[in-house]
Structure formats: structure tokens, C-alpha cells
N, C-alpha and C positions, 0 to 999 in steps of 0.2 A: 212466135209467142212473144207476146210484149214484156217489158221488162217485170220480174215479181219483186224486186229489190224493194225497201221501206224504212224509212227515218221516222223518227220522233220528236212531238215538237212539246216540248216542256224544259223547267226552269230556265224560261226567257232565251233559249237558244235561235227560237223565228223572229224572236222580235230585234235581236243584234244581226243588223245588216250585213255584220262580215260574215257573222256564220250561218246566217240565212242564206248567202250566197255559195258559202261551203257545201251546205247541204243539199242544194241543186245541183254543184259540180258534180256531186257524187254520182250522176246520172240512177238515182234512186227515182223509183215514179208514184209510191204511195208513201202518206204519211200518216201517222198515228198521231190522234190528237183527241180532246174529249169536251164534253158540256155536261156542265151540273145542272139535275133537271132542277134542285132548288132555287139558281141565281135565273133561272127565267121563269121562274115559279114559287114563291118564297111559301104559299100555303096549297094543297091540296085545289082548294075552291076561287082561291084570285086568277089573277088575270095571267096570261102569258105573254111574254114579252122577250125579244130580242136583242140584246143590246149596239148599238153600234159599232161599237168595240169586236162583239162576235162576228159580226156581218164581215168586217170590215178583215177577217183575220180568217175567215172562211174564202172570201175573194182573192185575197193575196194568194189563197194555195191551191184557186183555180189558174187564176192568172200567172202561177210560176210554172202548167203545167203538169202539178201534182192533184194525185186522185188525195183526197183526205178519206179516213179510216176513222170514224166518230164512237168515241168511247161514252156512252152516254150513260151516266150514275149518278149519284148523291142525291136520293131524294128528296121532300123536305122534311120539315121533323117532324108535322102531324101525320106521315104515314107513315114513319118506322122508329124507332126505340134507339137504333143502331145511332151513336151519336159523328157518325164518319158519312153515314147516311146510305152504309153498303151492305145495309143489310132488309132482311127481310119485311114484308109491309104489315107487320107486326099489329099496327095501330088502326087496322081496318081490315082484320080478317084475312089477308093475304088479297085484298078483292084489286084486281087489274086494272079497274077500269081507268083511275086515273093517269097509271102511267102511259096505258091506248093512246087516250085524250092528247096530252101530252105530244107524246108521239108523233100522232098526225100533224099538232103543229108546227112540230121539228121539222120534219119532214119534208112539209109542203112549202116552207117556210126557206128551204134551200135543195131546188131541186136539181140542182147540179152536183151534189154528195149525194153517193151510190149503198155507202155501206156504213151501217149502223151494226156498233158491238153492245150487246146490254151486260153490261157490269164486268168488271174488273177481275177476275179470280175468282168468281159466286161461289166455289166449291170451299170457299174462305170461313173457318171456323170462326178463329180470333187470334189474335197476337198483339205484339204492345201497343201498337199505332191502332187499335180497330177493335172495337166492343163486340163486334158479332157482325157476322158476314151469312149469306143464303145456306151457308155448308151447315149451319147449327143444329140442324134433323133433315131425318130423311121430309117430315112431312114440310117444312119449307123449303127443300128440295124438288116437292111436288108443285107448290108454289110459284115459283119460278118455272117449273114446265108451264103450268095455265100462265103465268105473265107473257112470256114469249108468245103464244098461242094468238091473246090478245095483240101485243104486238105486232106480229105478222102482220094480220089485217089491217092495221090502223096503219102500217107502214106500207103497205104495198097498195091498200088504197089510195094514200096520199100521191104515190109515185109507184108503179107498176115495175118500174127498170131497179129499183131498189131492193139492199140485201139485207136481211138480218142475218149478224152471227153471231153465233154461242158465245157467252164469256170467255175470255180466255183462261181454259183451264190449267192449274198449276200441277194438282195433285200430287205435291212431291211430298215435304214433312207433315207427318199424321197429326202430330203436333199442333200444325196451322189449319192444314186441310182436313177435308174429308175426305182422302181415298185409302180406298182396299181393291187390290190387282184380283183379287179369288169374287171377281163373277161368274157366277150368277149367285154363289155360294152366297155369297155376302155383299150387301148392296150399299155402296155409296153417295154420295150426292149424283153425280153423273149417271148410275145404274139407277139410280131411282127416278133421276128426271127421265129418261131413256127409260124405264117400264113405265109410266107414267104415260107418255106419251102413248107408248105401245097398247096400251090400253083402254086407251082415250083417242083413236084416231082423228090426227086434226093439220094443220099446216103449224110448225112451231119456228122453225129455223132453217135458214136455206144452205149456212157454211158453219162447217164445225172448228175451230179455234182452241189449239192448246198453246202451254206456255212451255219453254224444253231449258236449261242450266244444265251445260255438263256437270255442274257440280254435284248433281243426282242422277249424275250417270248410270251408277249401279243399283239404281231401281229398276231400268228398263233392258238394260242391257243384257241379261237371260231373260229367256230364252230369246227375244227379241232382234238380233242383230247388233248394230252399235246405236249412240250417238242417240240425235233426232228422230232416224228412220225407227229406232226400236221403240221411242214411243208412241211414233204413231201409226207403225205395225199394232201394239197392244190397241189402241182407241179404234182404230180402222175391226180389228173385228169385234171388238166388242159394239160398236153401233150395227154393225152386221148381223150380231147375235139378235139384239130386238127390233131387226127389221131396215136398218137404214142404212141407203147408201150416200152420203155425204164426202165432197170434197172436202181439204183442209185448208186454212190458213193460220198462219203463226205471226204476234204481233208482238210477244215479248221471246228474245232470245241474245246472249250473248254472254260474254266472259270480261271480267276484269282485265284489266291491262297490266302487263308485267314489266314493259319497257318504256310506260309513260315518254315522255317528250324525247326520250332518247332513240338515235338511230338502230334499235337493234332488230332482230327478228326476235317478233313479241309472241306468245302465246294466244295474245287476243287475235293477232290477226290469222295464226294457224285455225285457232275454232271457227272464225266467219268465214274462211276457206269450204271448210267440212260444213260448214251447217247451212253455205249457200248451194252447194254442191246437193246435197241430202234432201234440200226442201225442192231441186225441182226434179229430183230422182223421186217423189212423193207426189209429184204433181201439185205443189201448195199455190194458191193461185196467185198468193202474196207473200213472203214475210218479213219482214219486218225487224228490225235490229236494237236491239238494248244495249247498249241506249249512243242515241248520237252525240249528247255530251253529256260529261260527269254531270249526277245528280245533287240537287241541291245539298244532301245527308254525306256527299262525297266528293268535295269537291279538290281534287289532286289529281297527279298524274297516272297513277296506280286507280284509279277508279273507274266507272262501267262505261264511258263514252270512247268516243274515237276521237272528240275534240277535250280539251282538259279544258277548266276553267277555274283560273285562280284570281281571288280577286275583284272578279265579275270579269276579268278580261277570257275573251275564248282563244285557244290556240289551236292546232294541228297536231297530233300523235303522229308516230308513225303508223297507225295502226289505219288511218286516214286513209294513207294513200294505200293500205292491202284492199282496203273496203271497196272504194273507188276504183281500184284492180281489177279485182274479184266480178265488179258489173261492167268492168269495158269488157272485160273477158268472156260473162257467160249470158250478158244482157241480149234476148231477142234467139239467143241458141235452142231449138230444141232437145229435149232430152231422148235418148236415144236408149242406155242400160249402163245395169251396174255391175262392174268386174269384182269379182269377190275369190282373192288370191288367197295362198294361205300366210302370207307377210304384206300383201299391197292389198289397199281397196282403190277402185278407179271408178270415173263416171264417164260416159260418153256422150256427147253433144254431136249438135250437126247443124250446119246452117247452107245455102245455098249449093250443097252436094259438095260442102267439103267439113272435115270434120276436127275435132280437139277431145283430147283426154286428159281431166284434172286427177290427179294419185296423191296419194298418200301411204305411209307404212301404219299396218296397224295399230302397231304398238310405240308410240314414239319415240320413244326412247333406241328403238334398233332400226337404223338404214336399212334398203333392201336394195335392189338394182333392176332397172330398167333395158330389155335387151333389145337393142335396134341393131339391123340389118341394113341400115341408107342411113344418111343425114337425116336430121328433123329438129325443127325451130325448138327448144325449150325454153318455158317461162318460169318467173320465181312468181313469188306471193304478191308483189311488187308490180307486177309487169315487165321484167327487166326479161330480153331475150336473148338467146342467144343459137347456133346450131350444135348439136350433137349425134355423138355416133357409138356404135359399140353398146358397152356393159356402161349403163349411166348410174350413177349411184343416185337416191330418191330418200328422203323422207318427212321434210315439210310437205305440205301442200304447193304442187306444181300442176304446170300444164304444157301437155305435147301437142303440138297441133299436127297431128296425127289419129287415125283409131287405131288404137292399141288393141290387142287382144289378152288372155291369160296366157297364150304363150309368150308374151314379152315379159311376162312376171317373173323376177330370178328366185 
């Protein structure tokens, strides 16, 4: 299986050469990146156009290598009221056709990108940066099912090897979003685009995309399992429920950093542990990391990147080198199953008929023990190795190059 790892390319991180080069080191193979339909479209009815600038930054992330993952929103402001441009096509009925159009000549326009995401978090009500998003009624929820629809076609005619995928859904605060967990009870933006389609048979989307923050962990987490998997156990049946079996991929995910520039074991890179571990225990085909450097609203060491940037200068976290770890370690490995102790969670890999198991303690905050019977190489979060034997004490995210079973669970 080829590498699913993924970087991000925003607030000027691709365009500084050092940390363009950073972020190839990372042996990541997809990148997140996006086009405004308005700046190659400034009115519904003119002309479409290119800039050289895009070409020129779409090539660089063929030629480094990397598959790019095209976020493509903002539309212009004769088809939607939403002044961020992410929201519903309000100013024409909800009608598709122009964003098709469009489309096609994205599409065909660069036919060495495979994968097109339409819109940002659609399931997005409003909050202070954004007047209204697709999430604002169920019936622009419907909306956006018939956009995709069109879509599809106009993309897959342009190029047949080409993906659409779902927005990536948030659904965490109700507040912003539109979601409610009691389907069929009760239908949300996502249940409604999904009965919608269900209703309407037609080709809408080929890859389903959410977006996971531990820090609403305990939305998912009953009855669900932990973490990532428990959210997209809930999304996995619920697209099941009205009919559809879809892969996933994840384009936004990840945790602040607790140890900024400092050499400590950080937090952030315990979660990219568990949430790289979890996305191919899910089979995700990709995902993708939030964020490769602090964002422009955050720029310190304590913020969502693995690179800091003060200054406009970029730097190194330590959290760099877990990230970087994490895919020398599980890049190209198949997944194999998940051990589910009642104090350890484990995952099993396997590559060329030999095997590794990445663990964890459930609960963080309590140790558990690891019980070997022979020597076996152990890893930290780092990569750092070493051999071990006996009763191994465990509870960051490690890895045995071994397959464990739950009898080694103490």
C-alpha cells in the first residue's frame, strides 16, 4: 500500500524553500491545497482563466512527487450571497450548472491532479469569519447533493481517472455545524444530502471525507470506540443506512502542540501517533495532517503546525521529527488488525512477511506493560530503538517490531 500520509500547503509554507523542502522530507505523498473558483472566474458568465502562478504551483507538487488534494470553493459573488463565497448558490436557485462548467475546465486544465474536494466543512452554518455556509437548511443541503451530482460528470468527463470527494465534514459544534448523531430520527445536513441522493439515484461522489479534533472527542467516543475510528465507525453506517458503501479520507486532523520548539515529548505528536495508526486501521486512502505549519491566526510555537513560524521565519518542532517517524515507520506497511486490551490499544502492520505493532495505553495518563517472552527491537515516537525483553512498561505511542497479540497485554 503506498504511502496515505498528507501535508498542507497554506500560509506561504510551499512557497519557503526551506520548508518546502521540510515537507517532502517528511516522506508524506499527498498534499492539501485549494483554488478559488472566483480568482479564475471573477463572474458567473466571463471567461475562465488560469493564472500562471497556479500552473506554476500545481507543477511544482507534481514534480516534487506529491499527489495534490484540490480544495476547490469560493465562488463568485454573483452566485452566492455568502460573502466568504462558501456558501450556498443562493443567487441562482441553487442551479449547478455553472459550477459543472467550471469544473470541466479545472479539471481538464490539469490533468495530472486526481482528486477534487468540493468545499470546505459544507455542513458549515456560520461563525465569525463566515456569513453562511451549505449547512444553513436542510433544503441547501439538498443543494449541494444535486451540485456534486453535476459535478461528478463534468469531472469525470474531463478525466475518467479523477475523484470527487465529499467536503470535509466537521460536524462537531452545533453551534457552527449542522449535525445531529439521532439518524434517521433527525436529519442533518449530511442525512439530508445522503436521503437526497437516496432518492434521487444518480453518481454524486466517489470518496467520503470527514474532519476528526480530539478535542470533540467525546462526541464520538460512545458508543463508538475511541479517537478517529469512533467517528468514522458512526459516518461508515450511517452512509450504510441510506444505501452507500464509500471509502474514507481525512484532510483535516490534528492537535496543538504543547512542546513548541522545545525537545520534550509533546502531546501533538502522541495524537499524530494514534490518528496515523487509526486512519489505516479504517482503511483511509489518504489523510492528511493539520496543519504542517502554524497558521497564519497562530503563529507561535504552541500552535497547530509541526513547523512553527515566527516572524515569517519557519522552524522545526519537535513534533517534526514524531510526524516524519510515524511514516518512516508505518509508510508502505499493510494493516493487518486492531488489538483492543482492556488498558492497551494496538495496531498490527506487516510488510514483506514480517511484522510491527504500534500501542498505546488507553487512558493516558496510566502506564500498562508490555509482556515479551524473547528480545524485540522497541521504538519511541521518535524513531529512537532500542531491544527489549520481559514486563516492558508502555504508554505513549510505541512500536515493536513484532506481532503482538492480547496476551502480551498486562
Amino acid at each position: 500500500m503506498p504511502t496515505r500520509f498528507g501535508v498542507n500547503h497554506r500560509d506561504g509554507n510551499w512557497e519557503d524553500t526551506t520548508a518546502r523542502q521540510w515537507m517532502i522530507d517528511t516522506g508524506a505523498r499527498f498534499i492539501r491545497t485549494s483554488v478559488a473558483w472566483r480568482d479564475c472566474q471573477p463572474n458567473k458568465d466571463g471567461p475562465i482563466s488560469f493564472s500562471p502562478a497556479l500552473d506554476a504551483t500545481m507543477q511544482s507538487y507534481i514534480d516534487a512527487g506529491l499527489s495534490p488534494v484540490v480544495l476547490v470553493w469560493k465562488a463568485p459573488p454573483d452566485v452566492t450571497s455568502s460573502t466568504s463565497g462558501d456558501g450556498p448558490y443562493d443567487l441562482i436557485g441553487g442551479n449547478p450548472y455553472y459550477m459543472a462548467r467550471f469544473m470541466a475546465a479545472l479539471v481538464a486544465h490539469y490533468p495530472q491532479v486526481l482528486w477534487w474536494q468540493m468545499y470546505n466543512e459544507p455542513d458549515r452554518i456560520a461563525d465569525t469569519d463566515d456569513d453562511g455556509g451549505w449547512g444553513v437548511s436542510l433544503g441547501t443541503a439538498s443543494q449541494y447533493a444535486r451540485m456534486l451530482a453535476a459535478v461528478w460528470d463534468s469531472v469525470h468527463l474531463a478525466n475518467p481517472a479523477a475523484h470527487v470527494v465529499f467536503g470535509g465534514v466537521a460536524a462537531d459544534n452545533p453551534a457552527i455545524f449542522n449535525v445531529n448523531k439521532n439518524y434517521p430520527t433527525v436529519r442533518d445536513f449530511v442525512s439530508q444530502c445522503l436521503y437526497y441522493m437516496q432518492q434521487n439515484p444518480d453518481d454524486y461522489f466517489d470518496y467520503f471525507c470527514l474532519h476528526y479534533y480530539p478535542t470533540y472527542a467525546a462526541n464520538w467516543d460512545t458508543p463508538y470506540n475511541k479517537l478517529l475510528s469512533a467517528k468514522i465507525t458512526h459516518y461508515r453506517q450511517r452512509l450504510a443506512y441510506y444505501g452507500f458503501n464509500k471509502l474514507f479520507v481525512v484532510t483535516e486532523s490534528g492537535k496543538r502542540s504543547t512542546g513548541g520548539n522545545q525537545p520534550s515529548i509533546d502531546a501533538q505528536v502522541v495524537y499524530l501517533w494514534k490518528y496515523n495508526a487509526q486512519a489505516a486501521r479504517e482503511g483511509c486512502v489518504f489523510n492528511v495532517l493539520f496543519s504542517m505549519s502554524d497558521i497564519a491566526t497562530d503563529q507561535s510555537p504552541t500552535g497547530w503546525g509541526i513547523l512553527s513560524k515566527i516572524g515569517g521565519v519557519f522552524a522545526k518542532k519537535k513534533s517534526y521529527d514524531g510526524y516524519r517517524a510515524a511514516i518512516a515507520t508505518l509508510a508502505d506497511w499493510t494493516y493487518v488488525e486492531r488489538l483492543w486490551g482492556t488498558a492497551i490499544e494496538g495496531h498490527v502492520f506487516t510488510k514483506d512477511g514480517l511484522y510491527q505493532t504500534v500501542v498505546w495505553t488507553i487512558n493516558p495518563d496510566v502506564a500498562s506493560v508490555v509482556n515479551l517472552s524473547s528480545p524485540v527491537t522497541i521504538g519511541t515516537m521518535f524513531g529512537i530503538e532500542t531491544e527489549v525483553s520481559g514486563a516492558v512498561p508502555v504508554q505513549a505511542p510505541c512500536y515493536f517490531k513484532t506481532r503482538l497479540t492480547l496476551a502480551n497485554f498486562g
